[in-house]
mmCIF file of the N, C-alpha and C atoms, coordinates in Angstrom:
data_MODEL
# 
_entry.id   MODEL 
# 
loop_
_atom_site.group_PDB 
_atom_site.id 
_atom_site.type_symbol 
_atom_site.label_atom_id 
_atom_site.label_alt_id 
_atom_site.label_comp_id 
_atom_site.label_asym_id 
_atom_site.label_entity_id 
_atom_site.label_seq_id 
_atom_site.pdbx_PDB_ins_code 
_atom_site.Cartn_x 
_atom_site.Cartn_y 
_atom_site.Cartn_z 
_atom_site.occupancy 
_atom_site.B_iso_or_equiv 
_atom_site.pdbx_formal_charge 
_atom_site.auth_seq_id 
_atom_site.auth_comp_id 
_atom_site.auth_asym_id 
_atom_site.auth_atom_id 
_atom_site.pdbx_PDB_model_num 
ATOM 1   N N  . UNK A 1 1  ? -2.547  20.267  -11.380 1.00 0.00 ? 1  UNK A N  1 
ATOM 2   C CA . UNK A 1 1  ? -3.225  19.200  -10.672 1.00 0.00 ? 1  UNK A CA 1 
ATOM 3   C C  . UNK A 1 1  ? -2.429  18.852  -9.412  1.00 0.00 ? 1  UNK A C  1 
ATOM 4   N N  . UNK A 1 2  ? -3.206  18.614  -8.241  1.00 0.00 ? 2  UNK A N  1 
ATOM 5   C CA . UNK A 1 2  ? -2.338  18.559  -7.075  1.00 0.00 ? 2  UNK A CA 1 
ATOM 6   C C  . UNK A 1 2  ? -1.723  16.913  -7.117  1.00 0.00 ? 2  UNK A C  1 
ATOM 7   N N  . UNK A 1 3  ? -1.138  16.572  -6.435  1.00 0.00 ? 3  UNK A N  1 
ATOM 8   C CA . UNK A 1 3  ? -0.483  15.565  -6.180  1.00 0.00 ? 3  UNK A CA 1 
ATOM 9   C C  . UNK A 1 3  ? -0.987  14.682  -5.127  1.00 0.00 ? 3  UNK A C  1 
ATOM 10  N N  . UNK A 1 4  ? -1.365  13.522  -5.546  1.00 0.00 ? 4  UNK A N  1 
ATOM 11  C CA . UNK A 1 4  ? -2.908  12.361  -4.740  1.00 0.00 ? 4  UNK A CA 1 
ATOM 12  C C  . UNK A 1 4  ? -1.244  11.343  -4.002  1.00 0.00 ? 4  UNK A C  1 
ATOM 13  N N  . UNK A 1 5  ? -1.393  11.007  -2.884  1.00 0.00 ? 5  UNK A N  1 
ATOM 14  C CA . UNK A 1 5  ? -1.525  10.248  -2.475  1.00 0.00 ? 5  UNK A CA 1 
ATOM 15  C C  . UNK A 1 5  ? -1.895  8.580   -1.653  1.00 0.00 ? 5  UNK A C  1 
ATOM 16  N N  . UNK A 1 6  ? -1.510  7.691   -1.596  1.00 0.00 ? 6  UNK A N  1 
ATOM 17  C CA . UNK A 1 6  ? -2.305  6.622   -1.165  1.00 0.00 ? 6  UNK A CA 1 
ATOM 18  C C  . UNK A 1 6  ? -1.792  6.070   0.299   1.00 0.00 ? 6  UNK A C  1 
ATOM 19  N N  . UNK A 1 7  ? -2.543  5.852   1.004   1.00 0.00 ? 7  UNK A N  1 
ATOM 20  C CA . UNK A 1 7  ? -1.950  5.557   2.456   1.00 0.00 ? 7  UNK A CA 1 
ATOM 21  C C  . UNK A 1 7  ? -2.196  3.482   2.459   1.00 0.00 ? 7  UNK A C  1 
ATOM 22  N N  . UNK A 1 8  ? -0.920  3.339   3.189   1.00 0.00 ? 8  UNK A N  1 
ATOM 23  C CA . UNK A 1 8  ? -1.777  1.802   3.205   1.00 0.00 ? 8  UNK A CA 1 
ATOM 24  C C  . UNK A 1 8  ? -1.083  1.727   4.881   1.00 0.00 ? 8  UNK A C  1 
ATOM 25  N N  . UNK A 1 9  ? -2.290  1.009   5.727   1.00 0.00 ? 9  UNK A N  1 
ATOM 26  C CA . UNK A 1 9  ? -1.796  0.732   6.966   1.00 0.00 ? 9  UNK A CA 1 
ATOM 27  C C  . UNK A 1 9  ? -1.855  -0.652  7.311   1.00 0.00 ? 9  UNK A C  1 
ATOM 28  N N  . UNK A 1 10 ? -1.158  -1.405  8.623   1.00 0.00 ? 10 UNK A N  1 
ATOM 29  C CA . UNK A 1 10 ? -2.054  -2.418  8.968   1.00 0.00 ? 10 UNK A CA 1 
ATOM 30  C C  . UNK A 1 10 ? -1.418  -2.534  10.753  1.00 0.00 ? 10 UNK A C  1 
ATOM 31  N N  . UNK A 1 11 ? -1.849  -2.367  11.218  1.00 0.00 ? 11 UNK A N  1 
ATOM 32  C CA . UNK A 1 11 ? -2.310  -2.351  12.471  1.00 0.00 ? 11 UNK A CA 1 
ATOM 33  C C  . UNK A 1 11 ? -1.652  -3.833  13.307  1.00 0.00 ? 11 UNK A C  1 
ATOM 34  N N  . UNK A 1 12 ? -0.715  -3.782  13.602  1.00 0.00 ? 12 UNK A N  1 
ATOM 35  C CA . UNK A 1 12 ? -0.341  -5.521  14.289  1.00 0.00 ? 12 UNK A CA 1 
ATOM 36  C C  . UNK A 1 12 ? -0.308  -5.540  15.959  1.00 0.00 ? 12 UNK A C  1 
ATOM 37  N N  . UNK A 1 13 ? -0.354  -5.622  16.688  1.00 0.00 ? 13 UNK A N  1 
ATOM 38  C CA . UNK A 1 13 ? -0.288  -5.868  18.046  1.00 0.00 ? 13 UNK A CA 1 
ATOM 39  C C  . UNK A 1 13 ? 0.044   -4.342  18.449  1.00 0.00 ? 13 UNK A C  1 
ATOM 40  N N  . UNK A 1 14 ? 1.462   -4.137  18.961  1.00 0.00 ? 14 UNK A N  1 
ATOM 41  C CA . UNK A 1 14 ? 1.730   -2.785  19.490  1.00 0.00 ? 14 UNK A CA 1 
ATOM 42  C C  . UNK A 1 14 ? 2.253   -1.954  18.636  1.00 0.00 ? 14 UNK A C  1 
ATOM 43  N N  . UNK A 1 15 ? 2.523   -3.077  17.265  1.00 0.00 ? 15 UNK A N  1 
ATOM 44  C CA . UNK A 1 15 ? 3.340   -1.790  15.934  1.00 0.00 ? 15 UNK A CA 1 
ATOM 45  C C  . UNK A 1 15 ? 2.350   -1.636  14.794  1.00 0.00 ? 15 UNK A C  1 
ATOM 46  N N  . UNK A 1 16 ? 2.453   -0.184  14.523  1.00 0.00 ? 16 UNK A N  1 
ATOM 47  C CA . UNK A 1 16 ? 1.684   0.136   13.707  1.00 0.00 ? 16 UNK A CA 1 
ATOM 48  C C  . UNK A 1 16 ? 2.675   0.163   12.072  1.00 0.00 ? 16 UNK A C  1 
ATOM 49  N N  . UNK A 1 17 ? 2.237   -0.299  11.169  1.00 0.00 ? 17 UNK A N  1 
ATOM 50  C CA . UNK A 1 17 ? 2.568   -0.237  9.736   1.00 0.00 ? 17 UNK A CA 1 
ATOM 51  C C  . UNK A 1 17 ? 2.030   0.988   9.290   1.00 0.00 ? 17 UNK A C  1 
ATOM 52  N N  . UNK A 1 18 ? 2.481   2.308   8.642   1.00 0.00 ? 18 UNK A N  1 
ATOM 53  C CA . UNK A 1 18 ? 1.963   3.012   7.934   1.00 0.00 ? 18 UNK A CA 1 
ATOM 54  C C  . UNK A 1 18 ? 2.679   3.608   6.542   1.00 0.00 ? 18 UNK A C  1 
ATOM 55  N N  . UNK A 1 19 ? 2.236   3.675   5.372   1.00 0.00 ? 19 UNK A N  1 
ATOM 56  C CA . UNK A 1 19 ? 2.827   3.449   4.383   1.00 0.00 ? 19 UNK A CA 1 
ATOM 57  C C  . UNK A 1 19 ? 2.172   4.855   3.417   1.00 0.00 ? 19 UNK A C  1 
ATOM 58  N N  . UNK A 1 20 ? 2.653   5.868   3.241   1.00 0.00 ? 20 UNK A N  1 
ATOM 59  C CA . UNK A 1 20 ? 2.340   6.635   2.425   1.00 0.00 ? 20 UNK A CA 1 
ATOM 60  C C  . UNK A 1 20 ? 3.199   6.872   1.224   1.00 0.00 ? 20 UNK A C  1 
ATOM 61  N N  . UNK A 1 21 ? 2.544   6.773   -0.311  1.00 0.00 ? 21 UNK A N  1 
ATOM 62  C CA . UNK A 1 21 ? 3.444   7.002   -1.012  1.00 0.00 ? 21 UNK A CA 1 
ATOM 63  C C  . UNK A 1 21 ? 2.514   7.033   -2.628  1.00 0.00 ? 21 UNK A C  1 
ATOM 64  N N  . UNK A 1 22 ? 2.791   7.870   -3.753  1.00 0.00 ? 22 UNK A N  1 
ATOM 65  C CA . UNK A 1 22 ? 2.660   8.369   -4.889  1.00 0.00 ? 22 UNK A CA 1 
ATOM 66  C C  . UNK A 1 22 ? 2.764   6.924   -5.508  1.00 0.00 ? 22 UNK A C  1 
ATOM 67  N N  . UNK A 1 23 ? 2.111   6.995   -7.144  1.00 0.00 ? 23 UNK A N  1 
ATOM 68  C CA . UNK A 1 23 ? 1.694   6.303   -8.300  1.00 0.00 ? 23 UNK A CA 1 
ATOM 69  C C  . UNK A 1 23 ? 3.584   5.889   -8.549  1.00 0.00 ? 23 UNK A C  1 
ATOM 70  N N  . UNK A 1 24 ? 4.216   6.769   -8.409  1.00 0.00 ? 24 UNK A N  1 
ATOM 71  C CA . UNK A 1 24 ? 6.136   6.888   -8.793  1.00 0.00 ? 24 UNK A CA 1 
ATOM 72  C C  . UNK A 1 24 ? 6.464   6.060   -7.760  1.00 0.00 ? 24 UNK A C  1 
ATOM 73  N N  . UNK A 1 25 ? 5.765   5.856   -6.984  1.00 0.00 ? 25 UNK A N  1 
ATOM 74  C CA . UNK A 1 25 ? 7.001   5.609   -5.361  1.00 0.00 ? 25 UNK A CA 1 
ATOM 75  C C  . UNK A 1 25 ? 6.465   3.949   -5.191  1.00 0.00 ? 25 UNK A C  1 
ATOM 76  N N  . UNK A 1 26 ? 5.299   3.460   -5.945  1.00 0.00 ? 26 UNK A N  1 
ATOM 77  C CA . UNK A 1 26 ? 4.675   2.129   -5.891  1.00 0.00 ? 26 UNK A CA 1 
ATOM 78  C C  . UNK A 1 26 ? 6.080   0.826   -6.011  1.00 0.00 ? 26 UNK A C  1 
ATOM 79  N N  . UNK A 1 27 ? 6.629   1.235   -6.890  1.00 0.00 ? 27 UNK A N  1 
ATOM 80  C CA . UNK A 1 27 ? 7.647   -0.020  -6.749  1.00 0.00 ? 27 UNK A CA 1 
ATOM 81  C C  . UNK A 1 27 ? 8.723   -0.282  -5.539  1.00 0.00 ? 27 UNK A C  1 
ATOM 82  N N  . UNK A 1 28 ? 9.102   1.117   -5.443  1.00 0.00 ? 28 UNK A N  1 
ATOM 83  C CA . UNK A 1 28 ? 10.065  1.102   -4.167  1.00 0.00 ? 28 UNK A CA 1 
ATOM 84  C C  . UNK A 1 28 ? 9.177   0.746   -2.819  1.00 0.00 ? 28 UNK A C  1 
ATOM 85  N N  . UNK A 1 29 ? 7.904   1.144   -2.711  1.00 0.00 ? 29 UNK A N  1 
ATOM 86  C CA . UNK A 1 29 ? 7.426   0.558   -1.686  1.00 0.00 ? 29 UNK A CA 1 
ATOM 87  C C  . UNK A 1 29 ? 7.231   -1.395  -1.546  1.00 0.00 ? 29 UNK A C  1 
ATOM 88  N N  . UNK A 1 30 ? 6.855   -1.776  -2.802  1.00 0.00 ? 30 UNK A N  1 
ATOM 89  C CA . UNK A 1 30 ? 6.920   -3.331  -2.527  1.00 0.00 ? 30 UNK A CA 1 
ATOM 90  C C  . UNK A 1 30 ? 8.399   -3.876  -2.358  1.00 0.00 ? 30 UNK A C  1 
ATOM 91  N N  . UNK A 1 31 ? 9.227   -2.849  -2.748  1.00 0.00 ? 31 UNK A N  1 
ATOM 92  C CA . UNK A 1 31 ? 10.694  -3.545  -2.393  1.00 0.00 ? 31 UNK A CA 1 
ATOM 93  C C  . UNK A 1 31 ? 10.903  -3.487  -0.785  1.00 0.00 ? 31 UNK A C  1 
ATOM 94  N N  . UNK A 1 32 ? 10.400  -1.896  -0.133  1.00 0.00 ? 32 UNK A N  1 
ATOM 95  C CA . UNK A 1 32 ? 10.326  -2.421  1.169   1.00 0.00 ? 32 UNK A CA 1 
ATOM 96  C C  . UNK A 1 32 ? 9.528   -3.011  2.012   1.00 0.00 ? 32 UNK A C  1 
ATOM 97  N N  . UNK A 1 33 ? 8.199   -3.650  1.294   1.00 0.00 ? 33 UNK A N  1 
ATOM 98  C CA . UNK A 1 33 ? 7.475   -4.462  2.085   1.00 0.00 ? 33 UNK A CA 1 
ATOM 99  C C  . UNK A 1 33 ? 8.212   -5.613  2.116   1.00 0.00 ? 33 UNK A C  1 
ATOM 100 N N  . UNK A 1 34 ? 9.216   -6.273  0.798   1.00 0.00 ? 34 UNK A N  1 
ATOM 101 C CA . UNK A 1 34 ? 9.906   -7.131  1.125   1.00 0.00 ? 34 UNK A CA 1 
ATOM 102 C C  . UNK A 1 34 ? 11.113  -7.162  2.051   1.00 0.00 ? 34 UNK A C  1 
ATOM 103 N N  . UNK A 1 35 ? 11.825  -6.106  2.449   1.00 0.00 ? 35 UNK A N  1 
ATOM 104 C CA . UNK A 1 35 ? 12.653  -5.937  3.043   1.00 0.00 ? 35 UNK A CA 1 
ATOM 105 C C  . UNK A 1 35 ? 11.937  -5.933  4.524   1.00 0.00 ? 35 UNK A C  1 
ATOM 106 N N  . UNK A 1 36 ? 10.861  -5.449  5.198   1.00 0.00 ? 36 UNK A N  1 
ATOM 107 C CA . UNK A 1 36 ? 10.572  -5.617  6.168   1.00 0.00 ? 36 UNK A CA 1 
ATOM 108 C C  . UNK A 1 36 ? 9.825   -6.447  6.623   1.00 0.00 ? 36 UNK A C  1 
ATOM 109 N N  . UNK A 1 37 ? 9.862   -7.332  5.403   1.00 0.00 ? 37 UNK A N  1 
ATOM 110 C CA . UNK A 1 37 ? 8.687   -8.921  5.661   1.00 0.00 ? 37 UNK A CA 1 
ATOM 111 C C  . UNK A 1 37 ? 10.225  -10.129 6.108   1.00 0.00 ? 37 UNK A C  1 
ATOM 112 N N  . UNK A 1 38 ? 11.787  -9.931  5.689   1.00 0.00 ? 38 UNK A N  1 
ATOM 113 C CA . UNK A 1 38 ? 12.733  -10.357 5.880   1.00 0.00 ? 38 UNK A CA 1 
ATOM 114 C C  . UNK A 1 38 ? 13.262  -9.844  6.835   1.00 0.00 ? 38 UNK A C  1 
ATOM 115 N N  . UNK A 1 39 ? 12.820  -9.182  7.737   1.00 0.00 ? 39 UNK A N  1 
ATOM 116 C CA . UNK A 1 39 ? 13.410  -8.128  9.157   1.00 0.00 ? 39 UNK A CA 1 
ATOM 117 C C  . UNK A 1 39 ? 12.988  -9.401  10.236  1.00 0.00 ? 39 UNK A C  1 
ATOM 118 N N  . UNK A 1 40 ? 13.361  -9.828  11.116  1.00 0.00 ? 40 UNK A N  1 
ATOM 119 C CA . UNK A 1 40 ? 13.119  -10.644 12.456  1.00 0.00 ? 40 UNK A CA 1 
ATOM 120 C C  . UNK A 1 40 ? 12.788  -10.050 12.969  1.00 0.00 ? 40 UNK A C  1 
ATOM 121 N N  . UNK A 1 41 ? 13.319  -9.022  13.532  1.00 0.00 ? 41 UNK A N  1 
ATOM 122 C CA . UNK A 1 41 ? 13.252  -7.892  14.162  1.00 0.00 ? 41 UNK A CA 1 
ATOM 123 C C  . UNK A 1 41 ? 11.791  -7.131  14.748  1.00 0.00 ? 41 UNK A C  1 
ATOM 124 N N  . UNK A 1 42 ? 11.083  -7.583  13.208  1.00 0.00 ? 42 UNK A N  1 
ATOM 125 C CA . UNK A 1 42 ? 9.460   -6.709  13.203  1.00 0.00 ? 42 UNK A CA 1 
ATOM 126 C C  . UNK A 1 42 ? 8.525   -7.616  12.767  1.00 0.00 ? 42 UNK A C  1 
ATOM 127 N N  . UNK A 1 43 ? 7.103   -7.707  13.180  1.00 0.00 ? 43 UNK A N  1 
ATOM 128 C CA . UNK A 1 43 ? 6.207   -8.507  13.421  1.00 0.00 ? 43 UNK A CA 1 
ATOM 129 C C  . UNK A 1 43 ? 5.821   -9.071  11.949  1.00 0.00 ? 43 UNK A C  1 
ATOM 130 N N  . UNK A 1 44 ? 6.243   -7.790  11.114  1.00 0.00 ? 44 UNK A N  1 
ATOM 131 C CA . UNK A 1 44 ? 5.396   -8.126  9.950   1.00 0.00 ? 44 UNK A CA 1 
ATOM 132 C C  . UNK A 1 44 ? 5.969   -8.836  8.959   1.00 0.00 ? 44 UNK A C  1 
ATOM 133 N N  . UNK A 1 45 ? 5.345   -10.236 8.868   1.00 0.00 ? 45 UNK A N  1 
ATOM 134 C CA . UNK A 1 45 ? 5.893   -11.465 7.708   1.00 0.00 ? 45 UNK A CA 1 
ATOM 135 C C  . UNK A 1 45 ? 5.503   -11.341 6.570   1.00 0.00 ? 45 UNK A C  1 
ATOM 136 N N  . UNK A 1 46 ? 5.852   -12.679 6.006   1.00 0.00 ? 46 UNK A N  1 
ATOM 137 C CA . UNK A 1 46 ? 5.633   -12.493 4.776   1.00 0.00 ? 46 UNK A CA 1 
ATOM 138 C C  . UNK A 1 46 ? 4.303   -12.273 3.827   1.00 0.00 ? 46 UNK A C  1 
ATOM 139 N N  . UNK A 1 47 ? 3.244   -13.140 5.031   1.00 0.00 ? 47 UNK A N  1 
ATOM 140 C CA . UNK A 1 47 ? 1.752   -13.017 4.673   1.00 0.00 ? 47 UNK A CA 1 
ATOM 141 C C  . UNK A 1 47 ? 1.300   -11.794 4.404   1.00 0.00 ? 47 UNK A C  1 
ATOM 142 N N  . UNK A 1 48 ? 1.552   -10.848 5.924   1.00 0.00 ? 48 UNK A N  1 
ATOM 143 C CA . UNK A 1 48 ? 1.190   -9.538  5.898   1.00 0.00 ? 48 UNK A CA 1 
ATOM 144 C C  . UNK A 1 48 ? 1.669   -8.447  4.708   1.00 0.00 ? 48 UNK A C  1 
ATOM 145 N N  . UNK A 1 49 ? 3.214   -9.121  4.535   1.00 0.00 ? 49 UNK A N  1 
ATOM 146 C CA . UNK A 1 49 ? 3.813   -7.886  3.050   1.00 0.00 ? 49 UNK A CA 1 
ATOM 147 C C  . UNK A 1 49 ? 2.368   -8.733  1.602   1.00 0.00 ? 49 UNK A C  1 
ATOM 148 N N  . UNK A 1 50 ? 2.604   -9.898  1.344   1.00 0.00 ? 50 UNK A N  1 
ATOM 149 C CA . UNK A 1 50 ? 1.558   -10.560 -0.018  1.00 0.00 ? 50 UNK A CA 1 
ATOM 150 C C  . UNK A 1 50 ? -0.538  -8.987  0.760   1.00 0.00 ? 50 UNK A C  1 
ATOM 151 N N  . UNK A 1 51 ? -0.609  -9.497  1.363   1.00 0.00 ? 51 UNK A N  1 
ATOM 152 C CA . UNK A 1 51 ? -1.859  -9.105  1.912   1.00 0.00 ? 51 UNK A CA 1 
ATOM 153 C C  . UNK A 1 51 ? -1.536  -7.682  1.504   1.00 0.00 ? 51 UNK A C  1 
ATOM 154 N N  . UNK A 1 52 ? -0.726  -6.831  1.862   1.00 0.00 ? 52 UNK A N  1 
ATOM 155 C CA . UNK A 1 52 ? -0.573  -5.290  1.844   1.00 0.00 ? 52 UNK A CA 1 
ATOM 156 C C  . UNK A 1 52 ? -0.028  -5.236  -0.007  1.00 0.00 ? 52 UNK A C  1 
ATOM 157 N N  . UNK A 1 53 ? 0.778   -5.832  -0.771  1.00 0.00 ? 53 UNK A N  1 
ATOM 158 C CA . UNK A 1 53 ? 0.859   -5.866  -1.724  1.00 0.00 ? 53 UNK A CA 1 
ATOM 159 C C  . UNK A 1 53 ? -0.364  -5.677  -2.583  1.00 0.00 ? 53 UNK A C  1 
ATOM 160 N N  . UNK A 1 54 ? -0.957  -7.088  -2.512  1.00 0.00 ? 54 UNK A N  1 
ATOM 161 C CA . UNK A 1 54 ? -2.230  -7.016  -2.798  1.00 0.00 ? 54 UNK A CA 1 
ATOM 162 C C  . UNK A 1 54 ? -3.326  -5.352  -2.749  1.00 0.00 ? 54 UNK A C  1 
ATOM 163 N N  . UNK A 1 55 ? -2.976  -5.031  -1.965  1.00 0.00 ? 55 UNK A N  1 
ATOM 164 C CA . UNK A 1 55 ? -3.661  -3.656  -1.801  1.00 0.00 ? 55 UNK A CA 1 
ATOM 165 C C  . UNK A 1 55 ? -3.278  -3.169  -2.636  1.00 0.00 ? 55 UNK A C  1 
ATOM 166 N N  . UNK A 1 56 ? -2.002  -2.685  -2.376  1.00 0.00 ? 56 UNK A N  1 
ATOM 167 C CA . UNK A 1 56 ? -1.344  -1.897  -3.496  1.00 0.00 ? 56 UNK A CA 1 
ATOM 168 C C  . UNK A 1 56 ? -1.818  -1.517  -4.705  1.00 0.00 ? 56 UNK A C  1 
ATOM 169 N N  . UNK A 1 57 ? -1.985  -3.079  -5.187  1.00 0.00 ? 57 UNK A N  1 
ATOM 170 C CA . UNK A 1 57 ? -2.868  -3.436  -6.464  1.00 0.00 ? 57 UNK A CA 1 
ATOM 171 C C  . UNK A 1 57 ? -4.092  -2.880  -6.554  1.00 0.00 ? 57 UNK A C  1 
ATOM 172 N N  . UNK A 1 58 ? -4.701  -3.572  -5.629  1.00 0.00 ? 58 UNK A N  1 
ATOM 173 C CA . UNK A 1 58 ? -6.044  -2.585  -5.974  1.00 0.00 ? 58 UNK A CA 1 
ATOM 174 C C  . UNK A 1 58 ? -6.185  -1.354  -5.942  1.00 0.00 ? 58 UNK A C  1 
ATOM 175 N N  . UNK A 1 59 ? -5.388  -0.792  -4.773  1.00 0.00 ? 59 UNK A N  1 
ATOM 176 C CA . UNK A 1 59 ? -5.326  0.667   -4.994  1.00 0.00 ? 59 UNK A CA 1 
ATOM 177 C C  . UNK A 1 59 ? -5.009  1.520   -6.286  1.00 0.00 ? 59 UNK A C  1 
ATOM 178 N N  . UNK A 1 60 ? -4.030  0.383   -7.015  1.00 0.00 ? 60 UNK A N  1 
ATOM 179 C CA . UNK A 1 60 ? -3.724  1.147   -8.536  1.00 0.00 ? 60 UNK A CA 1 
ATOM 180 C C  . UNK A 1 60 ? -4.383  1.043   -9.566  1.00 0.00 ? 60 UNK A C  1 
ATOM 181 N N  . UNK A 1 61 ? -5.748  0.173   -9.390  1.00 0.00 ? 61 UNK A N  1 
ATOM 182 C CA . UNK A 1 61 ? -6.211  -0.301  -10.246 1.00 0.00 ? 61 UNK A CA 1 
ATOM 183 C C  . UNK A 1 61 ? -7.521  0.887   -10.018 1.00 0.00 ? 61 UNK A C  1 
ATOM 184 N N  . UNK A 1 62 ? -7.598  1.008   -8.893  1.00 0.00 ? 62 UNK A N  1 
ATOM 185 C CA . UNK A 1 62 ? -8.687  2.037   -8.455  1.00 0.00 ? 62 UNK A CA 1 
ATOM 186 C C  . UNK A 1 62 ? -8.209  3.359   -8.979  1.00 0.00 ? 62 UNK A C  1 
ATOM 187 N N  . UNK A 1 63 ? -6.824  3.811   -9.050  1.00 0.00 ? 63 UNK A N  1 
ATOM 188 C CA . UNK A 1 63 ? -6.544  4.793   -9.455  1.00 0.00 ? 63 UNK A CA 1 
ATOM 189 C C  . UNK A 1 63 ? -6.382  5.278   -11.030 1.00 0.00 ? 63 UNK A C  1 
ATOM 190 N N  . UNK A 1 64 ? -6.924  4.060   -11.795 1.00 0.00 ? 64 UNK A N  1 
ATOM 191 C CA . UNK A 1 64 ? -6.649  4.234   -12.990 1.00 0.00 ? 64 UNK A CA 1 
ATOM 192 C C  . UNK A 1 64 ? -7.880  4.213   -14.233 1.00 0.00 ? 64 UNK A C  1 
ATOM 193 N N  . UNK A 1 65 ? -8.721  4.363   -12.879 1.00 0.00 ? 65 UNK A N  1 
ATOM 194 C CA . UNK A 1 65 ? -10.178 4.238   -13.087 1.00 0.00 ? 65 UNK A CA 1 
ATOM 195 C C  . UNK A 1 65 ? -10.842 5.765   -13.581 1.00 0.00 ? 65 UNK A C  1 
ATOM 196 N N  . UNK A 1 66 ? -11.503 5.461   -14.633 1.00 0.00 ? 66 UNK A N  1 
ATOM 197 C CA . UNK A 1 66 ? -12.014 6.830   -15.144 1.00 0.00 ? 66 UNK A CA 1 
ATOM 198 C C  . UNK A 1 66 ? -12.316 7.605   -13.908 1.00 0.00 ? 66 UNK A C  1 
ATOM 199 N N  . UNK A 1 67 ? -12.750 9.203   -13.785 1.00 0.00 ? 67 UNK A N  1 
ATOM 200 C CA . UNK A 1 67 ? -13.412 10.482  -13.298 1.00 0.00 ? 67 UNK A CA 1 
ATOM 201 C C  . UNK A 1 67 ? -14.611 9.599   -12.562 1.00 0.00 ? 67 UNK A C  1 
ATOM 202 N N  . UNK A 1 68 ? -15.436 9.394   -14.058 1.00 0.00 ? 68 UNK A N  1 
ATOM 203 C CA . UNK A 1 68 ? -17.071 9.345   -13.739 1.00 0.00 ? 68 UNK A CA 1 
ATOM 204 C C  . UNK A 1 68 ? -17.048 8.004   -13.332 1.00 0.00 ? 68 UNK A C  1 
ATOM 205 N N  . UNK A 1 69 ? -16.647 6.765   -13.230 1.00 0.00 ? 69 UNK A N  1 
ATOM 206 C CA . UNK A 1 69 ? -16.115 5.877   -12.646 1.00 0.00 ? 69 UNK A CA 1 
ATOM 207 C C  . UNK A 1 69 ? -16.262 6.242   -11.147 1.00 0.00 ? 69 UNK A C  1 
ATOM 208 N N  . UNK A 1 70 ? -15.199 6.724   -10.697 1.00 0.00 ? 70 UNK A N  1 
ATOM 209 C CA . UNK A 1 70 ? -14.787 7.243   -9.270  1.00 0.00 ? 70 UNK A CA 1 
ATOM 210 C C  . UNK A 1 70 ? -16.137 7.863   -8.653  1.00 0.00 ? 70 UNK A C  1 
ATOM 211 N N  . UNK A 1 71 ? -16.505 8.876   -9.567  1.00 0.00 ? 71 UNK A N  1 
ATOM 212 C CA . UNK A 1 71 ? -17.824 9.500   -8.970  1.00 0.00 ? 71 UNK A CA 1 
ATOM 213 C C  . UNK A 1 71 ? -19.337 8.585   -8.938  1.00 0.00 ? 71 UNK A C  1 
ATOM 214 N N  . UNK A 1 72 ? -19.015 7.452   -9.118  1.00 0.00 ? 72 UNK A N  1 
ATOM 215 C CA . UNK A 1 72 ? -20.282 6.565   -9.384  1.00 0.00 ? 72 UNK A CA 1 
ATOM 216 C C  . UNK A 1 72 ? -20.054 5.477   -8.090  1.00 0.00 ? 72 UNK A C  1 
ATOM 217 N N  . UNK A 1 73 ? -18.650 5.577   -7.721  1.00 0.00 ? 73 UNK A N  1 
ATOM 218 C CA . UNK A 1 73 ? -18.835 4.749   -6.423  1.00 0.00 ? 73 UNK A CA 1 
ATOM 219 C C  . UNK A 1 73 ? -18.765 5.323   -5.570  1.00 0.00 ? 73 UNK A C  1 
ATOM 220 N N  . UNK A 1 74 ? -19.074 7.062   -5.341  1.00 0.00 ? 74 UNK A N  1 
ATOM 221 C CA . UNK A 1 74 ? -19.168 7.285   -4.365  1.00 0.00 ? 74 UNK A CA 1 
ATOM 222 C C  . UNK A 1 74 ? -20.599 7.232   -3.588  1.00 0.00 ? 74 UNK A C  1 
# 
């Protein structure tokens, strides 16, 4: 079975957020949405890391969703 990916982006003024990463890699990514929601440095606060978190979620929840499931919302 090949290996699925999930992309999460969000688009802020001139910086782009782009976030690719595996079902394994889900926790280390909310550790660095927190780490770059605590950056000054970069646009993206704390709202934007809760908002992209949130995705996360759904994205995993979507992924854990039967076959015929998946094929019924397409």
């Amino acid at each position: 079975m090949a290996q699925e990916f999930n992309v999460l982006a969000l688009l802020k003024g001139d910086e782009r957020y782009v976030y690719v990463y595996d079902d394994d890699s889900r926790q280390a990514l909310l550790e660095q949405l927190r780490a770059h929601a605590a950056q000054t440095d970069l646009s993206l606060n704390w709202f934007d890391a809760a908002v992209l978190t949130e995705k996360i979620w759904q994205q995993a929840l979507a992924s854990q969703s039967s076959p015929a499931d998946k094929k019924s919302r397409l």
